[in-house]
Structure formats: structure tokens, C-alpha cells
Backbone bond lengths (Angstrom), bond angles and torsions (degrees), N, CA, C in turn:
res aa  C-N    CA-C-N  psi(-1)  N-CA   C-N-CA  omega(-1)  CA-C   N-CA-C  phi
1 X - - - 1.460 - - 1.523 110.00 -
2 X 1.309 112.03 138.40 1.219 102.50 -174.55 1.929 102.85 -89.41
3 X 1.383 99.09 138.92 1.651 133.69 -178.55 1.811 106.59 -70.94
4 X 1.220 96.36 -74.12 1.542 108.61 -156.24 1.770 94.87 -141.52
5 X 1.477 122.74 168.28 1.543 136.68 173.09 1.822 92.58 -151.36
6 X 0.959 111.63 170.48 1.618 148.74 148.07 1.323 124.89 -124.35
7 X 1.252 148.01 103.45 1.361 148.66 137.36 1.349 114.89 -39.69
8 X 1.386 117.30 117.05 1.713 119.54 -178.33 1.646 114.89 -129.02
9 X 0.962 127.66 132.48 1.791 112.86 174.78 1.744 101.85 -71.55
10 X 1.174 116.24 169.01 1.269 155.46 -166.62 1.702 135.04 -98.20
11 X 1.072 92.93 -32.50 1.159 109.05 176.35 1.740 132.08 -37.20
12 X 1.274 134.31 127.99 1.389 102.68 177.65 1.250 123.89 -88.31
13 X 1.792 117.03 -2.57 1.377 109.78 160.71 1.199 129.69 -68.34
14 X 1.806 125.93 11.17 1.476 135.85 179.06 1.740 92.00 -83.14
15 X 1.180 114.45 -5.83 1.527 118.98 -171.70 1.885 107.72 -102.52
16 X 1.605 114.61 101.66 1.313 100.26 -160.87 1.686 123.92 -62.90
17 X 1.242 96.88 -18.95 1.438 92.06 -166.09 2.007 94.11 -88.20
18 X 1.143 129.75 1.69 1.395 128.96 164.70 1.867 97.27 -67.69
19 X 1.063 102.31 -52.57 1.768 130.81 -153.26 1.297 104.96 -75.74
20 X 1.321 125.15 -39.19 1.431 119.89 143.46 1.781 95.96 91.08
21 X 1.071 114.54 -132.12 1.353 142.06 179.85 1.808 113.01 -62.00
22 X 1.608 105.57 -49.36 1.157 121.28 173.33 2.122 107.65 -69.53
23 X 1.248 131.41 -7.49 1.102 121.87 -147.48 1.833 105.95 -73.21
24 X 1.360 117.49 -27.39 1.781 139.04 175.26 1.585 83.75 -50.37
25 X 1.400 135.28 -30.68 1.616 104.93 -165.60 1.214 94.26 -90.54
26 X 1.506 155.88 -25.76 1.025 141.67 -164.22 1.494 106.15 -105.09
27 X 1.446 115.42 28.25 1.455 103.05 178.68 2.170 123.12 -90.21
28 X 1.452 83.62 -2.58 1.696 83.28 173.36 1.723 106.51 -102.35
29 X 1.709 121.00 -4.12 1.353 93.26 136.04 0.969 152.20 -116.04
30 X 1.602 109.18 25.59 1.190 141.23 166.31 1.882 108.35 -50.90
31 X 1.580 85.92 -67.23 1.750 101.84 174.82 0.940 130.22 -50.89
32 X 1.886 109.81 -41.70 1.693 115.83 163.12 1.135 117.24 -55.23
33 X 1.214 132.66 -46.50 1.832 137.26 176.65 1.298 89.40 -56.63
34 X 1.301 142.56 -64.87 1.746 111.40 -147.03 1.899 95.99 -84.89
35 X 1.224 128.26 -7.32 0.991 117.82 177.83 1.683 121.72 -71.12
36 X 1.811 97.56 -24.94 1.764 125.80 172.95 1.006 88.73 -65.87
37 X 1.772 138.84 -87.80 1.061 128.20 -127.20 1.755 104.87 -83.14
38 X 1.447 115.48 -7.83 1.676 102.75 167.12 1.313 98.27 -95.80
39 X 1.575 135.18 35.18 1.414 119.22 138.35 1.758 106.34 -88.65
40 X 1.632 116.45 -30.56 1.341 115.54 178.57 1.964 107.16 -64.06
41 X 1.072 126.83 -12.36 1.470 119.29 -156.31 1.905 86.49 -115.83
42 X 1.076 117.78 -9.55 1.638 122.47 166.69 1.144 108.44 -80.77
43 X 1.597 138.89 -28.33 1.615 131.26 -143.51 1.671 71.22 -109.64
44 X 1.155 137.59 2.67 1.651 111.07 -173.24 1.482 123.48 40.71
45 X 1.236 118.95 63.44 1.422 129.40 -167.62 1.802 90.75 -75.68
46 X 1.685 123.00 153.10 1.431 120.44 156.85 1.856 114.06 -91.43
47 X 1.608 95.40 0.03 2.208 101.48 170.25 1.180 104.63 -161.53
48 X 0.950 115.26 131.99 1.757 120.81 176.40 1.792 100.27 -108.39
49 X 1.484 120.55 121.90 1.115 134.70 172.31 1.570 111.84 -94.45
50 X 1.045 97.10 122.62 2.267 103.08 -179.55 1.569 96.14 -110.65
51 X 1.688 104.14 104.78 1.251 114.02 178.49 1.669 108.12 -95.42
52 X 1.162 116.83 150.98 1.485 115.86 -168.20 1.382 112.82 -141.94
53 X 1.354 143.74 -168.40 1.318 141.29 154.75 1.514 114.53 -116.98
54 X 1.131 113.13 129.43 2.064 135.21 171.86 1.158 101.52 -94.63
55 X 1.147 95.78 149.69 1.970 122.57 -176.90 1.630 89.16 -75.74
56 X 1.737 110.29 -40.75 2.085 109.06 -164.12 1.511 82.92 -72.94
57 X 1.741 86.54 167.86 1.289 105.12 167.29 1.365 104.74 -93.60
58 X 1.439 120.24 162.21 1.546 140.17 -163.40 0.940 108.10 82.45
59 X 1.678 103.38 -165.80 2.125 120.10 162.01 1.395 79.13 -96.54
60 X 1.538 72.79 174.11 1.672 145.80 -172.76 0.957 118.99 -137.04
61 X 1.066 137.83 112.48 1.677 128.88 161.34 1.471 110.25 -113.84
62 X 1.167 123.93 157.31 1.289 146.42 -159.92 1.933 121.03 -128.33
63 X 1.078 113.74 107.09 1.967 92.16 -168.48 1.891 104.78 -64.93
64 X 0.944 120.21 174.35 1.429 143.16 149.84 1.827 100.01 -44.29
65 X 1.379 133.39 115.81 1.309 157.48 -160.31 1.514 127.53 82.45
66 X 1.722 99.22 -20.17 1.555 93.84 177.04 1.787 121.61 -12.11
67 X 0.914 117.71 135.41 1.344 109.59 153.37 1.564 135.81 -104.79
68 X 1.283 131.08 167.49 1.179 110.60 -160.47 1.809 98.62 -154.53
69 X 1.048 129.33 159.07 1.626 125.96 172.58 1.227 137.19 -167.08
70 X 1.408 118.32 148.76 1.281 125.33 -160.39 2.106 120.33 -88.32
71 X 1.214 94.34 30.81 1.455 95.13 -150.79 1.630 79.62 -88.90
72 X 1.335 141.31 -19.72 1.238 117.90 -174.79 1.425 115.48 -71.77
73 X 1.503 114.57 -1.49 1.496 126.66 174.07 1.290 112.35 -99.12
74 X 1.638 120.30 23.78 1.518 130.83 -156.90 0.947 136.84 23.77
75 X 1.487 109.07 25.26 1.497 134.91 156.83 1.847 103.01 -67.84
76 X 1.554 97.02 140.72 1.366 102.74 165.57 1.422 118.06 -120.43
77 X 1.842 102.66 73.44 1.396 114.09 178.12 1.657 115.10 -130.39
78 X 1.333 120.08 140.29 1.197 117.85 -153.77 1.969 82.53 -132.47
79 X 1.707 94.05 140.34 1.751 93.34 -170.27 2.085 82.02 -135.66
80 X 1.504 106.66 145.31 1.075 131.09 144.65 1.281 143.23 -103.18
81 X 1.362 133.65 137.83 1.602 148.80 -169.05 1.235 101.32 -74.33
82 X 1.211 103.96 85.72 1.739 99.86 170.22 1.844 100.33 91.41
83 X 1.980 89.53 -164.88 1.660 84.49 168.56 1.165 128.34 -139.62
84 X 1.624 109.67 37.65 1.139 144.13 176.33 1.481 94.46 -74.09
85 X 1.660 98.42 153.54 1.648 106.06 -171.81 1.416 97.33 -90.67
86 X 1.507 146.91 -6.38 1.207 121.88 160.48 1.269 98.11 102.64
87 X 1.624 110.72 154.26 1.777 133.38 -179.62 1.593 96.15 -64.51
88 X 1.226 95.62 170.36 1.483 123.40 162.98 1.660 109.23 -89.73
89 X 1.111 132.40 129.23 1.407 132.37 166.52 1.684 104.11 123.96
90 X 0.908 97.13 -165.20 1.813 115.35 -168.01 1.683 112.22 -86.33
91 X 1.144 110.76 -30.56 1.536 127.25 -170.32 2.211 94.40 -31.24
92 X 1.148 92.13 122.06 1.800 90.99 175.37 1.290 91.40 -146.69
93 X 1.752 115.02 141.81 1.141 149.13 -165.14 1.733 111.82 -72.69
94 X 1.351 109.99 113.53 1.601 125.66 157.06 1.647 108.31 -1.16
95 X 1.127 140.22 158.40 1.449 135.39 159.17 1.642 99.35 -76.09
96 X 1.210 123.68 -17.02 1.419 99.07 -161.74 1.397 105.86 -99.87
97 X 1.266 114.41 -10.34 1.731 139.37 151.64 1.563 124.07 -67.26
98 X 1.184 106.76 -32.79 1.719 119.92 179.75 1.744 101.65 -75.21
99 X 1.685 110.50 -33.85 1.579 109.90 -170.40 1.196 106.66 -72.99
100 X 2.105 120.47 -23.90 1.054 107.01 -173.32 1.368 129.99 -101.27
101 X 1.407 88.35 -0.16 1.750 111.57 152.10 1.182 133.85 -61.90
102 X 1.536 115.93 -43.48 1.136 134.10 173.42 1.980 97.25 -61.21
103 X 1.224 88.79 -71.53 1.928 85.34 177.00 1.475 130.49 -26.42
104 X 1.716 99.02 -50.80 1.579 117.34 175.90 1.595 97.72 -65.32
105 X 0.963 137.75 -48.50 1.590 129.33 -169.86 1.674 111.55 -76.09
106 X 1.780 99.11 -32.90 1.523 77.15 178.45 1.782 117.43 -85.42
107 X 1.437 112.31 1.30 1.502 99.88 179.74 1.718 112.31 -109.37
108 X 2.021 106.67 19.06 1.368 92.81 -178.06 1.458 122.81 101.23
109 X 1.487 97.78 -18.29 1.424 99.09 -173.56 2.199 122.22 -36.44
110 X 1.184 117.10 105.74 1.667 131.01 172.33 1.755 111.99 -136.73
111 X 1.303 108.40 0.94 1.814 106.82 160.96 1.709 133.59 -47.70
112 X 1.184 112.11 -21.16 1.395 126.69 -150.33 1.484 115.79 -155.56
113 X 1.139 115.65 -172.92 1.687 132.80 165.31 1.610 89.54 -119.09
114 X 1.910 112.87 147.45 0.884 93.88 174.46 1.607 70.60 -129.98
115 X 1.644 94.75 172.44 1.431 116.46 173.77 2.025 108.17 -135.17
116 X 0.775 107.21 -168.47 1.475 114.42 -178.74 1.646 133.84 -146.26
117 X 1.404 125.13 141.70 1.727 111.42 -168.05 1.533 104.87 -155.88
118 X 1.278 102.16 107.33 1.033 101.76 172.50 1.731 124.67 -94.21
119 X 1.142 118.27 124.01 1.599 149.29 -167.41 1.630 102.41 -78.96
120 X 1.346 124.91 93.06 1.231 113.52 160.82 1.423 149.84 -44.86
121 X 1.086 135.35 75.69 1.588 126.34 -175.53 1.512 130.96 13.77
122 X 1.712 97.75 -43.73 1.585 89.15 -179.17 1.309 92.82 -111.74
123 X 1.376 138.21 51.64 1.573 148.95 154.50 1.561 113.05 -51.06
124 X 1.401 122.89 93.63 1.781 104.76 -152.70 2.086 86.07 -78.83
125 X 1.430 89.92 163.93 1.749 104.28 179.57 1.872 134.03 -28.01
126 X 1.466 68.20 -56.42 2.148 93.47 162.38 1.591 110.22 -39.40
127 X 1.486 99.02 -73.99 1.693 124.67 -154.57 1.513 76.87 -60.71
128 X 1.287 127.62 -76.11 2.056 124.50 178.79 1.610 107.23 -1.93
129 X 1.489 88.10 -87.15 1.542 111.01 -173.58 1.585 120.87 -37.31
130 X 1.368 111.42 -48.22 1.266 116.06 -176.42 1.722 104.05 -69.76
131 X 1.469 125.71 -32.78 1.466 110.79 -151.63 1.939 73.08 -92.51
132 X 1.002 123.59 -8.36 1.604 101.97 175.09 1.473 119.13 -83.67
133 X 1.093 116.50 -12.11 1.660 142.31 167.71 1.609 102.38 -70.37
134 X 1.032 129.86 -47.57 1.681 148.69 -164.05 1.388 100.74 -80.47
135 X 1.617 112.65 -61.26 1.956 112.26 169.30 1.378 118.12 -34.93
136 X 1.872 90.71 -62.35 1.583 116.88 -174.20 1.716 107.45 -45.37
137 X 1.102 130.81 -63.49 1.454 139.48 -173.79 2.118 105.79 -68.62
138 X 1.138 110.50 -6.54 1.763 90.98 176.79 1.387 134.99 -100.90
139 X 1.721 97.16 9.56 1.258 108.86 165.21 1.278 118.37 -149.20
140 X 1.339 114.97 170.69 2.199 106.15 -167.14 1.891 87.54 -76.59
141 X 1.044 105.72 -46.06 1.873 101.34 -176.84 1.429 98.76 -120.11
142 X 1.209 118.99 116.00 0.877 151.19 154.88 1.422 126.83 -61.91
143 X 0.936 147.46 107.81 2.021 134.64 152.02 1.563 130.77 -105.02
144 X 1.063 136.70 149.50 1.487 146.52 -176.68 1.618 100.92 -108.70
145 X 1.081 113.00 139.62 1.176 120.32 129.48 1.930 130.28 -136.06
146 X 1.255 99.17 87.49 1.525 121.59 175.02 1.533 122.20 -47.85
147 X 1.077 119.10 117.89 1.217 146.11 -175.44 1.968 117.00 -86.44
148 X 0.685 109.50 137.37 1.840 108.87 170.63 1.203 133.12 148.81
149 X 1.087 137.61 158.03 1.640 114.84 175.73 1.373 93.82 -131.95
150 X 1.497 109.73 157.46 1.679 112.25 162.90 1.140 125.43 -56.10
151 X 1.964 122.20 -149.03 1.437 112.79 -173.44 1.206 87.33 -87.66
152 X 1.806 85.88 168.84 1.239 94.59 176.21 1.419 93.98 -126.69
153 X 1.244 130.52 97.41 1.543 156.26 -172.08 1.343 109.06 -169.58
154 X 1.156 141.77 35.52 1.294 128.62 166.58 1.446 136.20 -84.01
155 X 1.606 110.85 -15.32 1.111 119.00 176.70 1.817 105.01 -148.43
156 X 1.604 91.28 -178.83 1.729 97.05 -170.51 1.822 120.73 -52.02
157 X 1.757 87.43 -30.37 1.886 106.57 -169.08 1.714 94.23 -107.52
158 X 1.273 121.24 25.64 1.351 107.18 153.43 1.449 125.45 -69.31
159 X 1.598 136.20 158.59 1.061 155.26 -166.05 1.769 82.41 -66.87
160 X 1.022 120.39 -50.15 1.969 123.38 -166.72 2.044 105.72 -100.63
161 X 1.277 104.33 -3.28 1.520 100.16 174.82 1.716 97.37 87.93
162 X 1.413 101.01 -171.25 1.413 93.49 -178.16 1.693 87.24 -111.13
163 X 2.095 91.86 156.20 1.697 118.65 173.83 1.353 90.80 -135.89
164 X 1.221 102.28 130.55 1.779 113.05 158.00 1.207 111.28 -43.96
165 X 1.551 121.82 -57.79 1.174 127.25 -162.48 1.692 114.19 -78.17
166 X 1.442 112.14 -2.16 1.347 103.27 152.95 1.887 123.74 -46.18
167 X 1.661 94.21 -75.94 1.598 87.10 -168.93 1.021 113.81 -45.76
168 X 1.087 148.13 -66.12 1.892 139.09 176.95 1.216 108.32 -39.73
169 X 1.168 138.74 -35.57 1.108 105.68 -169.26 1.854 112.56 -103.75
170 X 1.454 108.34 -14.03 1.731 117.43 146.89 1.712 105.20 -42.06
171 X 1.461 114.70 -36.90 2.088 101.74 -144.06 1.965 77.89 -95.49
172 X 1.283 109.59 -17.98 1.737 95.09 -179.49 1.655 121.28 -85.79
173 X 1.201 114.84 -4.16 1.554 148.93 172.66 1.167 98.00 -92.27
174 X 1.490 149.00 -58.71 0.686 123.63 -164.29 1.781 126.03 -99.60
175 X 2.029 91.20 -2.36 1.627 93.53 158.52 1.304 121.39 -83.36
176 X 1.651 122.93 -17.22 1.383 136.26 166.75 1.044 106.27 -44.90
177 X 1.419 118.51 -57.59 1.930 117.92 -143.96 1.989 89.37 -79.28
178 X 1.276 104.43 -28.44 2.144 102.24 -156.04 1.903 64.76 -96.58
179 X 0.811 175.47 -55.34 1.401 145.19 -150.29 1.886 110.86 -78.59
180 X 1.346 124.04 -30.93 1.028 128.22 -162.07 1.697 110.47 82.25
181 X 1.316 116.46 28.06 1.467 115.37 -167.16 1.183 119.77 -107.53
182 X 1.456 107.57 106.53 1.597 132.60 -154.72 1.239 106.19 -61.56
183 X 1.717 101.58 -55.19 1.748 106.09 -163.79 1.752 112.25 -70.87
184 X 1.567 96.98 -17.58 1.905 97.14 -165.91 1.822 78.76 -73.84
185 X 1.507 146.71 -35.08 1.217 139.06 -169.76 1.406 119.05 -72.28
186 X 1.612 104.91 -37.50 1.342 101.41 168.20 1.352 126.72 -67.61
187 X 0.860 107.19 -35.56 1.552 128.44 166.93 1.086 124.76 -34.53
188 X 1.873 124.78 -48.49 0.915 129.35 -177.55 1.504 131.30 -56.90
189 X 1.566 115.19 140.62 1.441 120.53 -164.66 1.240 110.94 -71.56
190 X 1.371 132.48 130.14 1.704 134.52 -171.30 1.597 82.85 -86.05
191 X 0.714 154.31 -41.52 1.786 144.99 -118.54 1.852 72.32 -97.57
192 X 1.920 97.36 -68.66 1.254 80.72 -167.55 1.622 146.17 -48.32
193 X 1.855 85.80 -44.64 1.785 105.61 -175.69 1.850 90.40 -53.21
194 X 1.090 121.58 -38.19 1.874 110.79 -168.43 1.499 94.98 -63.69
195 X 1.759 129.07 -38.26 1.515 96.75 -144.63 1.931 82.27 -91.79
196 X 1.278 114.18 -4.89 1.699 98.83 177.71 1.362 99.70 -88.50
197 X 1.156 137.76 28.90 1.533 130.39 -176.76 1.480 115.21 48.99
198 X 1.428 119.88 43.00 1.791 109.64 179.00 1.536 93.10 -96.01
199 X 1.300 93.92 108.99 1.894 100.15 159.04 1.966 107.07 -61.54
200 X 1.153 87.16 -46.83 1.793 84.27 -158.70 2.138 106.71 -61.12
201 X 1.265 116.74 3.36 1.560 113.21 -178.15 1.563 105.34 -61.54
202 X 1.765 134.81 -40.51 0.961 125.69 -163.77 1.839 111.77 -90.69
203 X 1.156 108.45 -26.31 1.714 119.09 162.10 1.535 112.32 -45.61
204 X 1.551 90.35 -68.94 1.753 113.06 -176.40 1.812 110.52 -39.83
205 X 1.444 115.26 -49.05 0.896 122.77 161.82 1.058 136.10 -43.36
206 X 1.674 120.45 -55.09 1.281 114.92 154.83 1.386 162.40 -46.42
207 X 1.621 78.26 -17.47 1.301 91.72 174.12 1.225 127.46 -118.82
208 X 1.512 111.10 8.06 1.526 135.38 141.12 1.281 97.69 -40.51
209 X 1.589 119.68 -70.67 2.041 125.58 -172.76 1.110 103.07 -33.32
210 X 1.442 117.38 -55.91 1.881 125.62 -161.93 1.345 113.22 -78.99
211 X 1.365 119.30 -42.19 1.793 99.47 164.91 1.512 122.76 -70.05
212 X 1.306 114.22 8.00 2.013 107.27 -169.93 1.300 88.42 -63.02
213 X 1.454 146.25 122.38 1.177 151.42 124.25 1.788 127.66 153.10
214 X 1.777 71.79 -24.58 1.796 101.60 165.30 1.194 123.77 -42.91
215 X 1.302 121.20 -60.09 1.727 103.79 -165.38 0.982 114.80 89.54
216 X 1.815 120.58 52.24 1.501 93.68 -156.02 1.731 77.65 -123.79
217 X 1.552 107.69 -170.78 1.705 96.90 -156.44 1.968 65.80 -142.99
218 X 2.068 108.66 145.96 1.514 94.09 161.23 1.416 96.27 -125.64
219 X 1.419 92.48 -170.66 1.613 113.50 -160.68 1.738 97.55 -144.65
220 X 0.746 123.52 142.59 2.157 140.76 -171.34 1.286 95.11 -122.95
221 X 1.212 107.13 99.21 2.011 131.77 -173.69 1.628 83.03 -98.81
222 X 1.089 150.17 -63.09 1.410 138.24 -148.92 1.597 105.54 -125.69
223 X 1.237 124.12 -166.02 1.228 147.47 145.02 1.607 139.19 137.26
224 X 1.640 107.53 109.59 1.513 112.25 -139.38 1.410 94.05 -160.02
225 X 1.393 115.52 150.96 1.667 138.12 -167.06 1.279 107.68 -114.24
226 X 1.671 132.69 48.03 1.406 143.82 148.36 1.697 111.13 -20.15
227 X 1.230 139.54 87.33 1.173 115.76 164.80 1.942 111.17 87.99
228 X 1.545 87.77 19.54 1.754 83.01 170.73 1.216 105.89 112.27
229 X 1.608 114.55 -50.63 1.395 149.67 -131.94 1.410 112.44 -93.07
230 X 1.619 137.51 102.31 0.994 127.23 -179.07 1.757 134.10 -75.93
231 X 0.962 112.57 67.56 1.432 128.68 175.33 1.670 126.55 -41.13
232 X 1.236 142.93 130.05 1.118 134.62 -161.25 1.699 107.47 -173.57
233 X 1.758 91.14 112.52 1.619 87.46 179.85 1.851 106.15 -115.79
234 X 1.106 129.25 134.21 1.256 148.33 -165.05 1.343 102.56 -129.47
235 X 1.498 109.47 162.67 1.607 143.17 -168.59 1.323 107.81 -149.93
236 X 1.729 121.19 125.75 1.427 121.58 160.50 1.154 95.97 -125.69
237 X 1.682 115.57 141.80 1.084 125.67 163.41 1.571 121.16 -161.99
């Protein structure tokens, strides 16, 4: 059953040494994330799952050490899943999996086993829901930590330009995640969240699946348009 989640953005400029010069603007959601994930290290989860979004279609899963890295941002920083020594082979972690590695290492993370899943983009609502039902049921305590960011159309110098229909549909995401409100998540339009660039619609979803039965209550730790970019860190518990 799932215990507790965190909602976190994705981004690799939440990563300072990506962020460089710019990194002082992203430091209040820097703070909100570690303030999320010591609500995940309070619920005493027995697995913490870091769900993310993939460019492929389907999952992905990832073991406990994966490694993952930032050097394509000519950063020379290398982040691990947990602190497990990791598979044999090449398999290296999503960026939006590597950020939440980086997160787990910078706040200490040793509560749990973690594992990893990456959520395909064109993951339609259903297929979401159900694999959050599937997380939810494989352990007595369960934890999330959800990965994603909103659109990214909010303004003229966004990565997607500006869409009207960004802000509304950022401020309904972001009354979802602080309400704990499953169905306004399931709900949400894939066609649309794809053409506003929201990575985080197929995560979000999932973990709509994993609280159905929970009881879980949320809380809206962040929420702000850095760079176009709709960012949003949340807590259920």
C-alpha cells in the first residue's frame, strides 16, 4: 500500500553544478524537494519507487545502484539510485531519474531499497493508473517518489513558446497534487499535457493508481514558472 509520495520537477538545472551561475534561482525548489523527500523518510516506507518520464514508449525499470550522469551537460558528475552497487551492463538512468538520484544522495537517502520506472510519454491514462495499482500492491509500505515537470509553454522564451492554455492547466496540476486529487489527475488530457510539453502527466498518473485506497491527504510545497517552465513540488501523506 502506498504510505507516503513526493512530487518533484525534473529538470537538470535543479542540479547546481548543471545550473552553473544561474543555480541561486532554483534554490527554493531545491529546499522544497528535500523538505518532500523527509516526508518520504518519516512514512517509513519498506521500498521507495522513483517514477520518472522516458522519451521510449512503455516502462523501464532500473535496479537499486543504477547509475546515471550529467556529463552530457559537461558537467563531470556521476549520481547513483540508491546505494546498492548496481547491475552488470550499460543500462544508465533517464535524466529525469539521474535528478532523483542526485536528490536521494544529496539528502542522505538509507530508509529503504529503492528501485526505478521509467513511464513513457505516450503511456495512455489506463496503462498509468494500472502500473500505479501494481507499485501500490508490492509492498506492505510502499513510497513514491514522482518525477515531472509541467508545461513548458508559459512564456515567450519557453523551451515550447508561449500557450494560453498552459497556465490553466499548470494551476489545475497544481490544485491536484496539494489536494491529493486522484480523479482531477486521471483525468488529465495526454494529447494535451504532450502538445504543452508536461513530462510529469504520465508519472502524475501513476500515482493517482497507487493512492486509490490510501487515504492519503496532499500538501503544495512549491509552485513557480522558472524559465517558462512549470515546476511543482508536492507531498502526500
Amino acid at each position: 500500500m502506498l504510505v507516503a509520495a513526493a512530487v518533484c520537477p525534473c529538470p537538470p538545472l535543479l542540479v547546481p553544478e548543471v545550473a552553473a551561475g544561474a543555480a541561486p534561482e532554483l534554490d527554493v525548489a531545491r529546499a522544497a524537494c528535500t523538505d518532500a523527500l523527509g516526508v518520504l523518510a518519516a512514512a517509513r516506507p519498506d521500498r521507495l519507487v522513483v517514477v520518472g518520464p522516458v522519451e521510449s514508449a512503455g516502462l523501464e525499470t532500473y535496479a537499486e545502484g543504477t547509475r546515471g550522469s550529467f556529463r552530457g551537460f559537461g558537467v563531470d558528475l556521476d549520481v547513483r539510485l540508491g546505494p546498492g552497487a548496481g547491475p552488470h551492463g550499460e543500462q544508465r538512468l533517464p535524466y529525469s531519474l539521474a535528478v532523483a538520484a542526485w536528490l536521494l544522495e544529496r539528502t542522505g537517502w538509507c530508509d529503504a531499497p529503492v528501485e526505478g520506472l521509467g513511464v513513457g510519454e505516450s503511456s495512455t491514462p489506463e496503462r498509468c493508473v494500472q502500473t500505479g495499482r501494481d507499485l501500490a500492491a508490492r509492498a506492505e509500505r510502499v513510497a513514491l517518489l514522482v518525477m515531472g515537470d509541467a508545461s513548458a509553454c508559459r512564456t515567450l522564451k519557453a523551451p515550447g513558446y508561449l500557450d494560453e492554455r498552459a497556465a490553466p492547466f499548470d494551476a489545475e496540476v497544481a490544485r491536484a497534487l496539494g489536494a491529493a486529487d486522484m480523479a482531477a489527475l486521471t483525468a488529465l488530457d495526454a494529447r494535451l499535457a504532450y502538445e504543452l510539453k508536461a513530462s510529469g502527466r504520465a508519472p502524475w498518473q501513476v500515482l493517482a493508481g497507487a493512492a486509490e485506497g490510501a487515504d492519503l491527504g496532499g500538501s503544495l510545497l512549491y509552485e513557480d514558472a522558472p524559465y517558462g517552465v512549470g515546476y511543482l513540488v508536492a507531498t502526500w501523506s
